[in-house]
N, C-alpha and C positions, 0 to 999 in steps of 0.2 A: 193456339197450338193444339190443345186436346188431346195429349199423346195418351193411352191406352199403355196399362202394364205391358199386355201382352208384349205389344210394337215395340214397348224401353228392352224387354227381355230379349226380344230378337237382337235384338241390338249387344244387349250385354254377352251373349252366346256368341258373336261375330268378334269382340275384340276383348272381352273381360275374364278374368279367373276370377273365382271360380269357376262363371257359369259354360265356359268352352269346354266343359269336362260334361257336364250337364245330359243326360237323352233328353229325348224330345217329353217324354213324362213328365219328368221332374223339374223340367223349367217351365211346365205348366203347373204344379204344385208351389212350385218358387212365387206363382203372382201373389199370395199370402203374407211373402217377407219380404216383400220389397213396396216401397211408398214411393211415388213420382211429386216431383215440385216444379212449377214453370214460373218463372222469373220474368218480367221484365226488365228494362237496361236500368241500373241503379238498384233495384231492389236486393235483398239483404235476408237470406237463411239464416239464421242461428241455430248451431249443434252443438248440443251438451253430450256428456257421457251418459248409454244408457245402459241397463243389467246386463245385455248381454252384446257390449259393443258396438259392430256395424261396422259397414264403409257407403265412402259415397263416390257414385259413377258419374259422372258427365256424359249424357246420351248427346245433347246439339247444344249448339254456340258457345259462348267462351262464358269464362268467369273465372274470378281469384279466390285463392284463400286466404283471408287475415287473420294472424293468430300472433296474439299480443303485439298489438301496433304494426307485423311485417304483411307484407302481402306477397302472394308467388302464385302464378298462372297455374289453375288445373285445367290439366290438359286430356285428348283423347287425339290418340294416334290410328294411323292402320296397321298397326302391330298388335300382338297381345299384351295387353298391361296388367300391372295392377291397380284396386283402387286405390281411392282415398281413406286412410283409416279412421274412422271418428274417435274423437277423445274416451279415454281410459280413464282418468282420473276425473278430478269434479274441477275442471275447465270446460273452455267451449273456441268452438270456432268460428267465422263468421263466413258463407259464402256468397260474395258481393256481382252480379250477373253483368257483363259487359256492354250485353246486349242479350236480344231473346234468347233465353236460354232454359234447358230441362235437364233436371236430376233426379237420380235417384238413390234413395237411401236403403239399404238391404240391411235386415237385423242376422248378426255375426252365429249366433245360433241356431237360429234356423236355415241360414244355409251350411255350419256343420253338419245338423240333424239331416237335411239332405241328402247332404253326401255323404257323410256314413251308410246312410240307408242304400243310395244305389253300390256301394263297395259290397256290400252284403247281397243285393241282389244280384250283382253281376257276377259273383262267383257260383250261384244255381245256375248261371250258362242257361238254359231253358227257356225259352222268351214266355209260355204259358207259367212257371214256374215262379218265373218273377212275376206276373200280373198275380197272382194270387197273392204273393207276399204284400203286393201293394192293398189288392183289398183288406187283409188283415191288421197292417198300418194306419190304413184312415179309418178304419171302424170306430166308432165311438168306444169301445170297452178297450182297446189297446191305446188309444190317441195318448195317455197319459204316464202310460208305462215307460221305464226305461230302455230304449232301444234293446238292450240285449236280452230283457225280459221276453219283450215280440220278438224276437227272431227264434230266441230258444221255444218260445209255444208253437210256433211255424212247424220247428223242425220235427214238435210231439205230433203234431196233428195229422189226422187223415182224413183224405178225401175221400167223399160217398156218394154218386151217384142217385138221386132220388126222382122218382116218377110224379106228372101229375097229380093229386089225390092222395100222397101217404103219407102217412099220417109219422111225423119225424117223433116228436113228444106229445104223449094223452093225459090229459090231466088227472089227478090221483095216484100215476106210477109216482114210482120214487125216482128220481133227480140222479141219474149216471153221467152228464157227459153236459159238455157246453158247445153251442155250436155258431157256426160265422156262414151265410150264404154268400157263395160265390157266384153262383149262375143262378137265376128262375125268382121266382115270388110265392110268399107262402102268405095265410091267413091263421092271425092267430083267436081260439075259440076258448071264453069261458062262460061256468056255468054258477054262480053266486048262491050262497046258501037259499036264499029267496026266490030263484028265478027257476020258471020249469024248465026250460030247457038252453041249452048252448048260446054264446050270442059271442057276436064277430067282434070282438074289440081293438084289432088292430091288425095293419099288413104290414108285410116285411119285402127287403129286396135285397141286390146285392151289396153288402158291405154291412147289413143286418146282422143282429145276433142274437139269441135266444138259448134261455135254459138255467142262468147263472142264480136263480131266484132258489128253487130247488137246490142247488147247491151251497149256497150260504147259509139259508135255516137248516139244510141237513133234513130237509121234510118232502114233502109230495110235489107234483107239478101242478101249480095252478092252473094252467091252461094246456090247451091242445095247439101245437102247430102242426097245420095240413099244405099239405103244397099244394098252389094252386097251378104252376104250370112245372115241367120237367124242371130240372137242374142239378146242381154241387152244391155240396155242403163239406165244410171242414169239420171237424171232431174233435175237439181235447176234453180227454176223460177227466173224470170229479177231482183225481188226487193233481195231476197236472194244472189244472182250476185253481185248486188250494195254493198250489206252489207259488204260481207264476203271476195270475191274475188276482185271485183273493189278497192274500198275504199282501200286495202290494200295494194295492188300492185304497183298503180300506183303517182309516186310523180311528184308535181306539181311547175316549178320554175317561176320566176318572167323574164319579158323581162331585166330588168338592171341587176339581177342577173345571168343570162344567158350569157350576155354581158361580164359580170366581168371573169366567167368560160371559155370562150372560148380569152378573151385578156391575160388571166393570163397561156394560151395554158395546160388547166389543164383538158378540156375536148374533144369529137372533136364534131361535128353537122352534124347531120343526119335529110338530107331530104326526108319525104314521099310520097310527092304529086307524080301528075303525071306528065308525059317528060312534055306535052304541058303547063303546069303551071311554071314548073322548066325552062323551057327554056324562060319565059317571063319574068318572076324576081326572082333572087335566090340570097343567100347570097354567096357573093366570099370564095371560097375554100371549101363550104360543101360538103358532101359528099352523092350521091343521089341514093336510091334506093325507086322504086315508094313501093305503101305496099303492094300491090296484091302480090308482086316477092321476100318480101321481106324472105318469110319462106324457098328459096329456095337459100337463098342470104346471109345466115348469115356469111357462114367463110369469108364474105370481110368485118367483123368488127372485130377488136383486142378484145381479151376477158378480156388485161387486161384493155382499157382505158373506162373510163365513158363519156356516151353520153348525147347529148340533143337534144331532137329531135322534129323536127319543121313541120308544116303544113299550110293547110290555116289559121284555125281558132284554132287546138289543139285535134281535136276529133281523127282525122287518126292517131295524134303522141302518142294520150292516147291507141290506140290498138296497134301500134307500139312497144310501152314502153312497154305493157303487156307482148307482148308476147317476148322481148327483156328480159325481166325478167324470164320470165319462162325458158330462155334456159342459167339463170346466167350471161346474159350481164347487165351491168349496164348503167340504161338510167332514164332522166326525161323529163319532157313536158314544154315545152316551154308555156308560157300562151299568147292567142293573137294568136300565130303563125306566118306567114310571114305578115298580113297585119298591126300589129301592130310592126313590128321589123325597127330598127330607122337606114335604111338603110345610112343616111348623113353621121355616123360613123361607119360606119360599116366594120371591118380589113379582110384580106383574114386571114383565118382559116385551 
């Protein structure tokens, strides 16, 4: 059979709720939370309850539900239906295929998150309006926020206009504002205590964002981003930053509690500073990527263990942790950082 999301999804739009409510957008972001299963005659799904629910659709051919001992035809009409719910509690179900047949299974939160999102955007009316909102959505720095978090930075922000060549953030100013591109490509330039001049360490595009580094230490910009071709930029100024994005992202643990995570081997510890600091005193068996390197250094952390991450004083681990978040790594800050860590008991990790 080889059915493709996409194909199941047309499908689910032509006869299924939720997704008949769906634009054409968002049941291209739907291929995420939906999984397809093809069955031959006799073969046997089993569904458990999962954290956040589900249902399951019958795209072609037949098949039953058994669910302790009964069995009952799931069906697909030419009418709108609805689906199948998956188990809630910690049972399961089994679905038995009659002949060839394909399903598919959609996680129940993700298509809430959905469509909450398009009710929000379909009230901006605007069709340019809502594509914005969209890029702001899948950005990595909002992906983890609570819906109403991102809508309300949406609604702070302002759009700006930028030229080829200008230069948005120079490194050394102080850190005003955080920014998301919407339209164009920028290059971002630094220049490292050691090195004579500028060096390109990374590009940006639309659904990028830049700036939030400055804003968490409360310190200078490290680098320069320069546009390299015309475009938009969105804007949320530092105090907006603090509110909406900071505050929520970032979690904050105690030096004994930190201690307790890493003796009870439940997390692992990551070091931000830099070599020449790590090389003078480090906690035995951390594991060390400076932060400059660190955007470029992520697949040497497991996605699935939870981190804590240390610094001098907490500020580099707090944009660490940010941005370890945005990309669904799980991390917290260490409070203090390495000068207050009670190195006398301190175990290899």
């Amino acid at each position: 059979m080889g059915m493709k999301a996409r194909d199941a999804l047309a499908i689910l739009k032509q006869y299924y709720s939720p997704f008949i409510h769906f634009t054409d957008t968002a049941l291209v972001e739907a291929e995420s939370a939906v999984r397809i299963f093809e069955l031959n005659k006799g073969e046997r799904l089993t569904v458990g309850a999962g954290p956040g629910g589900g249902f399951l659709y019958l795209i072609e051919g037949a098949a039953d539900v058994v669910k302790n001992g009964e069995a009952s035809p799931l069906k697909r009409t030419d009418s709108k239906v609805l689906p199948f719910p998956c188990p809630t509690r910690p049972e399961t179900i089994d679905i038995v295929a009659r002949g060839p047949a394909v399903l598919c299974h959609a996680d129940g939160e993700s298509l809430d998150y959905l469509l909450s999102w398009e009710e929000l955007a379909k009230g901006r009316g605007d069709e340019s309006v809502v594509s914005s909102m969209q890029v702001v959505r899948n950005s990595l720095a909002f992906r983890r926020l609570p819906l109403e978090a991102v809508e309300e930075a949406f609604k702070r922000m302002q759009t700006m206009g930028v030229e080829a060549g200008a230069e948005v953030v120079r490194q050394g100013e102080e850190g005003d504002a955080f920014y998301v591109i919407l339209e164009g490509e920028a290059a971002v330039w630094s220049q490292d205590l050691y090195d004579d001049e500028q060096k390109l360490v990374a590009t940006l595009g639309v659904g990028d964002t830049f700036g939030e580094q400055a804003l968490i230490v409360r310190g200078t910009r490290t680098a320069t981003v320069r546009m390299t071709t015309p475009g938009s930029l969105l804007r949320l100024s530092k105090a907006d930053f603090d509110e909406l994005v900071s505050s929520s992202m970032i979690e904050h643990v105690s030096q004994a509690v930190a201690k307790a995570m890493l003796d009870a081997q439940s997390h692992g510890l990551l070091d931000v500073r830099y070599e020449e600091e790590y090389d003078e005193k480090h906690v035995p068996g951390s594991i060390h990527i400076p932060l400059p390197e660190l955007r470029r250094r992520f697949e040497e952390l497991d996605p699935e263990r939870p981190y804590v991450v240390i610094c001098a004083s907490g500020k580099r681990a707090a944009v660490a942790s940010l941005l370890m978040k945005q990309r669904r790594l799980k991390a917290a800050v260490i409070e203090g950082g390495v000068r207050d860590w009670p190195f006398d008991t301190a175990s290899n990790y």
